[in-house]
MDAnalysis code that builds the backbone (N, CA, C; Angstrom):
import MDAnalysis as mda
import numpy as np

u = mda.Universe.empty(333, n_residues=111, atom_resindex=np.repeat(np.arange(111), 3), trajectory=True)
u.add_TopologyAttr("name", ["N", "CA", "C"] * 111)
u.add_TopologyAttr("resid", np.arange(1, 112))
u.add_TopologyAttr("resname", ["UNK", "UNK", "UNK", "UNK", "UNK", "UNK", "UNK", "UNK", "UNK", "UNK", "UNK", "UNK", "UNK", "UNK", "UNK", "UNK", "UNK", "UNK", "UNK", "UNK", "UNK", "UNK", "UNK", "UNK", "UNK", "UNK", "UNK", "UNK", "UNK", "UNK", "UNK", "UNK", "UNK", "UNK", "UNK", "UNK", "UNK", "UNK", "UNK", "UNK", "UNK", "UNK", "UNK", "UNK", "UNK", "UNK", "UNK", "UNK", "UNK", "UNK", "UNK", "UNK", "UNK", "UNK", "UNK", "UNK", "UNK", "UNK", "UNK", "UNK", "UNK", "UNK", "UNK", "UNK", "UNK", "UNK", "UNK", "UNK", "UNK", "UNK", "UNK", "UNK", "UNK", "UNK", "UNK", "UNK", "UNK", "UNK", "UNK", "UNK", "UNK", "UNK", "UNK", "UNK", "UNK", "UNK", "UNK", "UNK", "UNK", "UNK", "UNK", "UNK", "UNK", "UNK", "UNK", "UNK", "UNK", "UNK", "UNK", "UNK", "UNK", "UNK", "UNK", "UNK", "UNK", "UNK", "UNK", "UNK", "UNK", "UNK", "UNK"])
u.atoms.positions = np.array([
    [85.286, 216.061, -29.740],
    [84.208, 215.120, -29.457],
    [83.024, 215.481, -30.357],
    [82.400, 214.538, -31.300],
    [81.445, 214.410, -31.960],
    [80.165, 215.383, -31.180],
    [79.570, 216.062, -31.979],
    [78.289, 217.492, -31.173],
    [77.189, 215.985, -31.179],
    [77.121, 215.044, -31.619],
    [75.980, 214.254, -31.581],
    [75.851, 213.326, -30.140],
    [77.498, 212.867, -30.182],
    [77.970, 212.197, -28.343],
    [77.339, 212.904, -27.927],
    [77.636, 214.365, -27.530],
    [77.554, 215.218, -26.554],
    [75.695, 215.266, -26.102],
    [75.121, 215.552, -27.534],
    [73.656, 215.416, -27.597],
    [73.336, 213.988, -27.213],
    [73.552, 212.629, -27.377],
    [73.296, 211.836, -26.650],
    [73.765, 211.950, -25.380],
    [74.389, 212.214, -24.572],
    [74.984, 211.989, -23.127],
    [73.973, 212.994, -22.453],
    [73.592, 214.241, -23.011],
    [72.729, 215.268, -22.371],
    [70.765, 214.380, -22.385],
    [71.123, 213.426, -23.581],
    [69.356, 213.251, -23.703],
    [69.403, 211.747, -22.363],
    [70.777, 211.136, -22.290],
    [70.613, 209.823, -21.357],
    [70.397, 210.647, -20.284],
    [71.006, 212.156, -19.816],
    [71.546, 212.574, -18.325],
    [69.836, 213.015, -17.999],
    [69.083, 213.256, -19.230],
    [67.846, 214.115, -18.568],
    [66.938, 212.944, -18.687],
    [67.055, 211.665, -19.130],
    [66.338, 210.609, -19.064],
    [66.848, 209.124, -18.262],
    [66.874, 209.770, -17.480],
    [67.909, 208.276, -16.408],
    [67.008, 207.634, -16.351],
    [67.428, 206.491, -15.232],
    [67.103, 204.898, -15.251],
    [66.508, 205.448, -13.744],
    [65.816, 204.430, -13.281],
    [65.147, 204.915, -11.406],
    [66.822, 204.160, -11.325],
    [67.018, 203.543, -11.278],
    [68.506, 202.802, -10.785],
    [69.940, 204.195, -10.918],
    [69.827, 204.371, -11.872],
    [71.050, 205.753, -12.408],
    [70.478, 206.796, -11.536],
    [69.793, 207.039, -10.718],
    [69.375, 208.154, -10.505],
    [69.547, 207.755, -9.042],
    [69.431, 206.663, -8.497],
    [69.522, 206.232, -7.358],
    [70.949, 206.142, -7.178],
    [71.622, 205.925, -7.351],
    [73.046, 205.737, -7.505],
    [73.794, 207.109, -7.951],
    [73.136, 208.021, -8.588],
    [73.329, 209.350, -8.682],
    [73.710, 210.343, -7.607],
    [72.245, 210.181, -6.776],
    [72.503, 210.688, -4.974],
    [73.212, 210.039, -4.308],
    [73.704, 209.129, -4.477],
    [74.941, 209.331, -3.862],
    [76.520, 209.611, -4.413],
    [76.407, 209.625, -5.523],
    [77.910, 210.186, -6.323],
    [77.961, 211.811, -6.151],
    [76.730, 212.384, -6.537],
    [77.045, 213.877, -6.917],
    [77.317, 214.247, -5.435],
    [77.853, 215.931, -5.923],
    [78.314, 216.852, -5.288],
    [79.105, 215.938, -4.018],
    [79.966, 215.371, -4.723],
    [81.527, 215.112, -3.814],
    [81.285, 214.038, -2.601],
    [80.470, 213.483, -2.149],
    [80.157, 213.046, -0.800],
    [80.474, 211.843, -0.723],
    [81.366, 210.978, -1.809],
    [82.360, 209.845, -1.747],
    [83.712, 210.359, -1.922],
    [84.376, 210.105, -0.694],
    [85.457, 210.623, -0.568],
    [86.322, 211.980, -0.606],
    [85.000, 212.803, -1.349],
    [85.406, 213.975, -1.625],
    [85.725, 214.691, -3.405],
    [85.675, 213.222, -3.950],
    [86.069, 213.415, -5.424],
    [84.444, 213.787, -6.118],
    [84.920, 214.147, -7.559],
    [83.846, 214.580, -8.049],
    [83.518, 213.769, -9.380],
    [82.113, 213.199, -9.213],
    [81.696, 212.344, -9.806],
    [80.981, 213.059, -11.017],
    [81.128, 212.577, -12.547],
    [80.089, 213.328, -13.665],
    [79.350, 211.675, -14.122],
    [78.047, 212.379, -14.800],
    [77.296, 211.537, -14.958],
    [76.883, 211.563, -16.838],
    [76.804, 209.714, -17.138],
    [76.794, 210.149, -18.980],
    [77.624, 210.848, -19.395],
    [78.851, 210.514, -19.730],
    [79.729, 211.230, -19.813],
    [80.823, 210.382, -21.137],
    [80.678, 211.512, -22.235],
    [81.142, 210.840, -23.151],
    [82.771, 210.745, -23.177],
    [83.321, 209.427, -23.702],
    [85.088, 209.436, -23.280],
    [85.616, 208.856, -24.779],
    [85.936, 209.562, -25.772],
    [86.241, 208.841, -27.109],
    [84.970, 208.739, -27.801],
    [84.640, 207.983, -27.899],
    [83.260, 207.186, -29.084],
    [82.684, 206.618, -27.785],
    [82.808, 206.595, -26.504],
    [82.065, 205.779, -25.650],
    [81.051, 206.807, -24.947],
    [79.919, 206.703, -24.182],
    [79.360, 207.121, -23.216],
    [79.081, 206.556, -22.062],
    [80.192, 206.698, -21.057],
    [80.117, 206.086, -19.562],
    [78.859, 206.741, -18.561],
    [78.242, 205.665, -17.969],
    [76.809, 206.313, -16.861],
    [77.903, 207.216, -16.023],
    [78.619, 206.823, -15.261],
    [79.299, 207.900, -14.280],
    [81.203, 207.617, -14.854],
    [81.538, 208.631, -13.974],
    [83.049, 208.687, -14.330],
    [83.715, 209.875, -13.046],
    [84.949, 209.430, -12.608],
    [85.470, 210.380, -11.832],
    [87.269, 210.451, -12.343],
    [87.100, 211.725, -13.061],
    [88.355, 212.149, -13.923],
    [89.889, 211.503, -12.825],
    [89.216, 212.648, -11.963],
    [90.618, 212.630, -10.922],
    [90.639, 211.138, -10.774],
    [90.153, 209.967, -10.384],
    [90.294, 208.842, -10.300],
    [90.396, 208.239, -11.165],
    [90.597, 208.554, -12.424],
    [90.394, 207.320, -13.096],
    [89.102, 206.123, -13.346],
    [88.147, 206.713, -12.587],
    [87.089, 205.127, -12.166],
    [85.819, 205.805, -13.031],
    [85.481, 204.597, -13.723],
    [84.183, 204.585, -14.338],
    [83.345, 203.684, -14.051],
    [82.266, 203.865, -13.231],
    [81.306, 203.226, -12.889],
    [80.093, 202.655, -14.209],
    [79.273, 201.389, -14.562],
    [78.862, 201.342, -15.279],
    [77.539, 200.290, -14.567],
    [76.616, 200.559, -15.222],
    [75.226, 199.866, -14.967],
    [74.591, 199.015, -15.732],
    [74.368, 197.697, -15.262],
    [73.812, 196.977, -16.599],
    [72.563, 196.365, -16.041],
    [71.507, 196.213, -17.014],
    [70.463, 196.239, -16.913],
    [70.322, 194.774, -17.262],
    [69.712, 194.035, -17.050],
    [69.170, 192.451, -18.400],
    [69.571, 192.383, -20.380],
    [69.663, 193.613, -20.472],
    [69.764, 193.769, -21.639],
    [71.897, 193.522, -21.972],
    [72.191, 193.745, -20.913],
    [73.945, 193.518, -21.255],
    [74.245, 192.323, -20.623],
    [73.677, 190.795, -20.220],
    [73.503, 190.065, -20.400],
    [73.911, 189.093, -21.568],
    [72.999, 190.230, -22.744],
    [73.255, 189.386, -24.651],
    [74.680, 189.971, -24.854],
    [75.140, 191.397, -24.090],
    [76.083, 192.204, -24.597],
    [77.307, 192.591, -23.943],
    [77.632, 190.910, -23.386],
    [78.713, 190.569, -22.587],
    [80.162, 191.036, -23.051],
    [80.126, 190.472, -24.353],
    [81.506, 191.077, -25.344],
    [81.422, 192.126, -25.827],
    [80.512, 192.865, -25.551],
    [81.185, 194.088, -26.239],
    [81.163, 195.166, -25.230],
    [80.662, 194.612, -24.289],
    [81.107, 195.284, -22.590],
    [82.779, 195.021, -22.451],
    [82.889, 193.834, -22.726],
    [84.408, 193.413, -22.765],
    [85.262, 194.239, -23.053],
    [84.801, 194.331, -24.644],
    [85.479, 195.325, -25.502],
    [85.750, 196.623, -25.007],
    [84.604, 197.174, -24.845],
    [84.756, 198.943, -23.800],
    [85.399, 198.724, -22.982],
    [85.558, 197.958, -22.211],
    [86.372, 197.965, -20.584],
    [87.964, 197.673, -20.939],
    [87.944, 197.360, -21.895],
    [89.485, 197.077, -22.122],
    [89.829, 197.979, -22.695],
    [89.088, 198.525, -23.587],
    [89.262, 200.353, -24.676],
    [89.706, 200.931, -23.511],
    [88.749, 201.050, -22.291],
    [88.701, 202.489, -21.503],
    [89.778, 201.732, -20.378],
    [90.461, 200.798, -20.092],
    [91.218, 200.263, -19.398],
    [92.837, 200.569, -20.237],
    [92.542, 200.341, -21.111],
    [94.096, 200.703, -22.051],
    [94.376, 202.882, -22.084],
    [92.977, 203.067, -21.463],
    [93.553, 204.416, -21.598],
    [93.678, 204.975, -20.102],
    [93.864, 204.023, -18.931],
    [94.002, 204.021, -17.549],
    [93.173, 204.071, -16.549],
    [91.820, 203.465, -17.161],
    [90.366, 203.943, -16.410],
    [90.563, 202.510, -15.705],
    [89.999, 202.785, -14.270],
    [89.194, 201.217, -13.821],
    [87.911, 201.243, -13.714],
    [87.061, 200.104, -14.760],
    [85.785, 200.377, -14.650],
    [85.213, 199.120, -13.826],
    [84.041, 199.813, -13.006],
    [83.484, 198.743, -11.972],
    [82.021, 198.410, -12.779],
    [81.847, 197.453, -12.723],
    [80.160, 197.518, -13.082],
    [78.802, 196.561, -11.887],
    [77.841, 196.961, -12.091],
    [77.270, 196.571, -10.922],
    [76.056, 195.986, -11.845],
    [75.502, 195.139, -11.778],
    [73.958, 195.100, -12.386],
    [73.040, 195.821, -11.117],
    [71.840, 196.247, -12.464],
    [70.729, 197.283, -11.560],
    [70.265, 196.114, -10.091],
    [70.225, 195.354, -9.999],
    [69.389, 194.576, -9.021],
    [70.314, 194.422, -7.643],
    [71.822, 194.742, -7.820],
    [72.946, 195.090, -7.268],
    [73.005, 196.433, -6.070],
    [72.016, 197.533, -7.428],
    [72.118, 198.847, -6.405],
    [70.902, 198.945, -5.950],
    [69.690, 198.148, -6.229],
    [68.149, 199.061, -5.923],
    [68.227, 197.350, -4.595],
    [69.486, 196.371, -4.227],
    [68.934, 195.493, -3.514],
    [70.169, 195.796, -2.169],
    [71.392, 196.253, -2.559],
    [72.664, 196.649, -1.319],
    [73.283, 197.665, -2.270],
    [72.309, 198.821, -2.211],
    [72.699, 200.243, -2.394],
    [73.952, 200.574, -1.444],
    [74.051, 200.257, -0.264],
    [75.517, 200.591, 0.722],
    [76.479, 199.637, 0.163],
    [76.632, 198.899, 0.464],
    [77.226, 197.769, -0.059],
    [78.209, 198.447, -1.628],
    [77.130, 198.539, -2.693],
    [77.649, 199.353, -4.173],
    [78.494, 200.245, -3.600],
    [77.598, 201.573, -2.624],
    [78.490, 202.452, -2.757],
    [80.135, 202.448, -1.577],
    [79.888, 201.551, -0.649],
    [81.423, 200.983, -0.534],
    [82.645, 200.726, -0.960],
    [81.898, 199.577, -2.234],
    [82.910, 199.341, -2.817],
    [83.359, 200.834, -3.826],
    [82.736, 201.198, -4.527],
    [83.084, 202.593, -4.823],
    [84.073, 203.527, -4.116],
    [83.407, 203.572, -2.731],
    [84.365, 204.696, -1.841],
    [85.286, 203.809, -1.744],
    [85.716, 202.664, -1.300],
    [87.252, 201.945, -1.308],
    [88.190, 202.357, -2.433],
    [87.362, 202.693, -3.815],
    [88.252, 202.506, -5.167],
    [88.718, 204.177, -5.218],
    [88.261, 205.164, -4.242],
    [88.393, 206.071, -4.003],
    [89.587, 206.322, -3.415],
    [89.824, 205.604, -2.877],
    [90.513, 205.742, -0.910],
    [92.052, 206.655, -2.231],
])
């Protein structure tokens, strides 16, 4: 993995979103289902907001700005889908409006 990924995924993890960070407390240290959630987490040439190895599941956050950047969201989800990931995505207004709700559906994709 590229030392520059790695340096981006460490500068997104220490500069989150109020939304990524909200959605954070409840992924870390295991307390969906028991699995273990990493955050910014580079996979190939990509950098996923969260990811849970053992599952397979990559969670992703879109802001107004992925809106313009519909297709090439496309594109990643089918990259990281051809290599056995299921990625969920939520827009921010999704988790800061039925934060339970988000993390439901999450713990279901857990079960």
């Amino acid at each position: 993995m590229p030392s520059n990924l790695t340096k981006a995924a460490k500068s997104l993890r220490k500069n989150a979103t109020q939304v990524e960070t909200l959605l954070w407390n409840q992924l870390r240290a295991r307390q969906i289902e028991g699995v273990k959630f990493r955050r910014q987490q580079p996979i190939d040439e990509i950098i996923v907001d969260f990811v849970c190895f053992e599952k397979k599941l990559i969670i992703e956050l879109d802001g107004g700005q992925h809106a313009q950047a519909r297709e090439k969201d496309r594109e990643r989800d089918k990259n990281l889908s051809e290599k056995g990931y299921t990625v969920l995505r939520f827009w921010n207004n999704e988790v800061l409006e039925n934060l339970v709700g988000v993390v439901e559906v999450i713990r279901r994709k857990c079960l």
